[in-house]
Every structure is written in structure tokens, then in C-alpha cells.
Residue, then its C-alpha position, 0 to 999 in steps of 0.5 A: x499508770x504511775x502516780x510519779x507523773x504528776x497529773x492532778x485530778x480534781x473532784x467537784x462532787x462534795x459526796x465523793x471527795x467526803x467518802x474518799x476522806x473518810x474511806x482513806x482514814x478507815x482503811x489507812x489509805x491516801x484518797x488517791x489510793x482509794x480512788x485508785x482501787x475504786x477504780x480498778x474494780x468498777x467493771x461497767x454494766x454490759x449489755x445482759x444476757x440473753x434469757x430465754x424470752x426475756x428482753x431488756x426493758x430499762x433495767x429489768x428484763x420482761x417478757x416479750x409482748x404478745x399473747x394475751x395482754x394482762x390489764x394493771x389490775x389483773x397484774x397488781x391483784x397478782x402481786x398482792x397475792x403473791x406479797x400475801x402469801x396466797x399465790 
């Protein structure tokens, strides 16, 4: 998209026109530059791959249910285990 057309886009987010300012004065760069660049290299999450079993659940993958069920204390004794080293 040419700049020379004239389209004025505004940002009502203080936070990003305060990093913009502050990316173009590090980088020597206009703000429209950075959000430009911004923009050319922001790629959407998609939708994850497959994983043997696994399934999205929120932003994580887990295993499917079934088998046998793991009550919260089995799993968080599992993790301290793990977090101390003994698992």
C-alpha cells in the first residue's frame, strides 16, 4: 500500500502510540514506519497442529480425556515432585 494516498489512521491506545514514539526515536524511523513494519511481520496465530493425542484446550494442548481420571491433588503432588527435583 502506498503512503502517497493520503489515508490517516488514528490510535486511540495511549500504550501504542507511546511505543511507536518511542520505537521511531530508537530506530531513526517515523511511527507510521514502525507500525508499518509492525504490521508486515505480525502473522496470526492459526490453528495448531496436530500433535499426536494432544488437543487444543485454551492455549495449551492436553491430552484427551479418558483412561483414568487424575484427581488435582494426585496432579499438583506430581508437579511439586517434579518442581523439586524428585520426579
Amino acid at each position: 500500500m502506498s503512503r502517497a494516498e493520503n489515508s490517516q489512521f488514528n490510535v486511540r491506545s495511549s500504550f501504542a502510540r507511546t511505543r511507536a514514539h518511542e520505537l521511531a526515536k530508537q530506530t531513526g524511523m517515523t511511527a507510521t514506519e514502525v507500525v508499518e513494519d509492525a504490521l508486515r511481520s505480525y502473522v496470526p496465530p492459526g490453528a495448531p497442529a496436530k500433535v499426536g493425542r494432544l488437543v487444543q484446550r485454551g492455549g495449551i494442548l492436553v491430552r484427551r480425556t479418558g483412561g483414568a481420571a487424575v484427581s488435582l491433588e494426585e496432579a499438583n503432588a506430581a508437579l511439586d515432585a517434579v518442581r523439586e527435583g524428585e520426579g
